[in-house]
FIKOLZA-1660 file (N, C-alpha, C; in steps of 0.1 Angstrom, whole numbers, plus 5000, padded with zeros to 4 digits):
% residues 57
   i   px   py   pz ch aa at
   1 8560 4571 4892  A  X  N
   1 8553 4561 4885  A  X CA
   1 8539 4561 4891  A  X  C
   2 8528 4560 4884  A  X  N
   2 8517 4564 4884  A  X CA
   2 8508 4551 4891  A  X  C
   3 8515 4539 4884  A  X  N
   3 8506 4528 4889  A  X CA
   3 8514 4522 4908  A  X  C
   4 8526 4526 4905  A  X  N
   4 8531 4522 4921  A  X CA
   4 8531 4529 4935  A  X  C
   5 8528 4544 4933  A  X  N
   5 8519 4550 4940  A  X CA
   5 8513 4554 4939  A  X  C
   6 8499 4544 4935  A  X  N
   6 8483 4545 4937  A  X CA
   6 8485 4530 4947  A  X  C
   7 8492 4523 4938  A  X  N
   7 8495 4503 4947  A  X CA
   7 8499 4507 4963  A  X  C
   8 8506 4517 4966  A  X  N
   8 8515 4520 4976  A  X CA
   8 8501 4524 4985  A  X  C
   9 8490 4534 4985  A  X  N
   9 8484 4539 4990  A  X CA
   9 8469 4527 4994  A  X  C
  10 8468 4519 4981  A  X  N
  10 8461 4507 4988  A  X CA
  10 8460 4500 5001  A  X  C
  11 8450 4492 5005  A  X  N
  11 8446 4485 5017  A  X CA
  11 8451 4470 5012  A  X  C
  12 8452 4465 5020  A  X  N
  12 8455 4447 5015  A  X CA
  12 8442 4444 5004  A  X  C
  13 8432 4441 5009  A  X  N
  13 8422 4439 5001  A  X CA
  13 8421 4449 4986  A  X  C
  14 8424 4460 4990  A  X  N
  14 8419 4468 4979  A  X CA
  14 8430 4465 4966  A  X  C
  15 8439 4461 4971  A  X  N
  15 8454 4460 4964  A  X CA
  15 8452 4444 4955  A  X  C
  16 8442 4434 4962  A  X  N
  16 8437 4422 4952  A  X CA
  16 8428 4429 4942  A  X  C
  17 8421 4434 4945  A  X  N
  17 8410 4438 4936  A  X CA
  17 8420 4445 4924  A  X  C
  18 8428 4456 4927  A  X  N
  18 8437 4461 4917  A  X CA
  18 8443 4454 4912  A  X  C
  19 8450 4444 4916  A  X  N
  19 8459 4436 4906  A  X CA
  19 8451 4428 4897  A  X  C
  20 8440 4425 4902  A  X  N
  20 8431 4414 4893  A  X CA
  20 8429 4421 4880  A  X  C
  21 8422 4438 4886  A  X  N
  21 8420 4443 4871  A  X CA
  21 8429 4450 4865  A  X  C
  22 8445 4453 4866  A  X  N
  22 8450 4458 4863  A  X CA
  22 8459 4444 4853  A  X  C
  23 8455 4435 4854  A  X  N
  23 8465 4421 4845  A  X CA
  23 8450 4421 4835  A  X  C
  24 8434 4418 4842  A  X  N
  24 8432 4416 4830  A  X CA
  24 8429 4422 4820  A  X  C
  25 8429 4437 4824  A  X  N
  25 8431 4451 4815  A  X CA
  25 8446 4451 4807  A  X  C
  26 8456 4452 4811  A  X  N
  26 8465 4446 4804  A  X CA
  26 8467 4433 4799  A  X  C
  27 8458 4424 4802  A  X  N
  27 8463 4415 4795  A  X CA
  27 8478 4407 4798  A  X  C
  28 8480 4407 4810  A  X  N
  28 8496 4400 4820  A  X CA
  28 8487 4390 4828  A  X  C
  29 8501 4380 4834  A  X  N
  29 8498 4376 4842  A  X CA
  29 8498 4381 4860  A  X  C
  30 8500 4377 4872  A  X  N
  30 8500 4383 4884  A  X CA
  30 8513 4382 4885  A  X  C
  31 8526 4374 4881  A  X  N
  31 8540 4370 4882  A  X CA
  31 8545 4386 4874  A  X  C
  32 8540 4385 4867  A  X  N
  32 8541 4398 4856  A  X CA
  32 8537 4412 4862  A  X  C
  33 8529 4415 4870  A  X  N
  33 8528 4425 4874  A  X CA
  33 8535 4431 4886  A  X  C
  34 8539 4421 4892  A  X  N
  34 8548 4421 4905  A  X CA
  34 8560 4426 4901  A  X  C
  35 8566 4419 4887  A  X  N
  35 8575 4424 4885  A  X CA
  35 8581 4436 4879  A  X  C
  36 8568 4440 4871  A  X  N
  36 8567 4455 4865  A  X CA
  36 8568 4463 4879  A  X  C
  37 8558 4462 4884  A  X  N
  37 8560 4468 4893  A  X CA
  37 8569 4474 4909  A  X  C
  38 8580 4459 4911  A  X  N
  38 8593 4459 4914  A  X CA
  38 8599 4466 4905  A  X  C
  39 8601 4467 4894  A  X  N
  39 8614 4473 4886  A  X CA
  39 8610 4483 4878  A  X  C
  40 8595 4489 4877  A  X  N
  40 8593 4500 4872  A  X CA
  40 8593 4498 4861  A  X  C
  41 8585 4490 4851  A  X  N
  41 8588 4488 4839  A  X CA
  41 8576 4490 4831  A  X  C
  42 8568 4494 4839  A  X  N
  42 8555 4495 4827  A  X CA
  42 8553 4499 4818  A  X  C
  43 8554 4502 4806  A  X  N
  43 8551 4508 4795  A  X CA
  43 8541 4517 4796  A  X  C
  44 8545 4531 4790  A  X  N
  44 8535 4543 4792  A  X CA
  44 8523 4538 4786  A  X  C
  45 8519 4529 4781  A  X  N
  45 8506 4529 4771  A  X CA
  45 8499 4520 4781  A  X  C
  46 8501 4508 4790  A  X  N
  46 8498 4503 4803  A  X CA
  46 8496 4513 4816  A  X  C
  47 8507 4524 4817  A  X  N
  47 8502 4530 4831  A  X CA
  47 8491 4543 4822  A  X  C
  48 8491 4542 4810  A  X  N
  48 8478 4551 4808  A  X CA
  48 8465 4545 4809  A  X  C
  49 8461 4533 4804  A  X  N
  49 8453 4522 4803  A  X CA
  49 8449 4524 4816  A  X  C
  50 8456 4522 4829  A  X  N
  50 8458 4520 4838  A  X CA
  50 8447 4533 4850  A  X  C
  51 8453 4544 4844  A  X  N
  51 8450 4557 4851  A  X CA
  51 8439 4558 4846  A  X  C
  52 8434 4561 4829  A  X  N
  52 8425 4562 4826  A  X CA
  52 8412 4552 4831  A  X  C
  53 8414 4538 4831  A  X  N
  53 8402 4530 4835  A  X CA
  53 8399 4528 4850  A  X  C
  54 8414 4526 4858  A  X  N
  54 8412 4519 4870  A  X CA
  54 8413 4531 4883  A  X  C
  55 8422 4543 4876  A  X  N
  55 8427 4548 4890  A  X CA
  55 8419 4565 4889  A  X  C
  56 8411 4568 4879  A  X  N
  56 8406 4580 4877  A  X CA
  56 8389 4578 4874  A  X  C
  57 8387 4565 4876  A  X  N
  57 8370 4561 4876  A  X CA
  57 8363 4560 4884  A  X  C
% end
């Protein structure tokens, strides 16, 4: 999974800044993303969103 190790490789701080833009690029809340990201649920069209804006820019 593409968005939980790039999360994994994060600093504390760097890992707020991701989640902020990663909910309001999707469009979730922070409860929501915790738990995608515990259970691996993201939807390919979110971890592309995802790669394309936040983690390859």
């Amino acid at each position: 999974m593409v968005i939980k190790n790039y999360y994994d490789g994060l600093t504390t701080e760097e890992r707020t800044d991701f989640i902020y833009n990663v909910c309001k690029l999707c469009d979730m809340s922070i409860p929501t993303f915790y738990k995608k990201l515990r259970t691996g649920t993201f939807k390919k069209s979110e971890e592309k969103l995802v790669a394309d804006n936040l983690i390859c820019a």
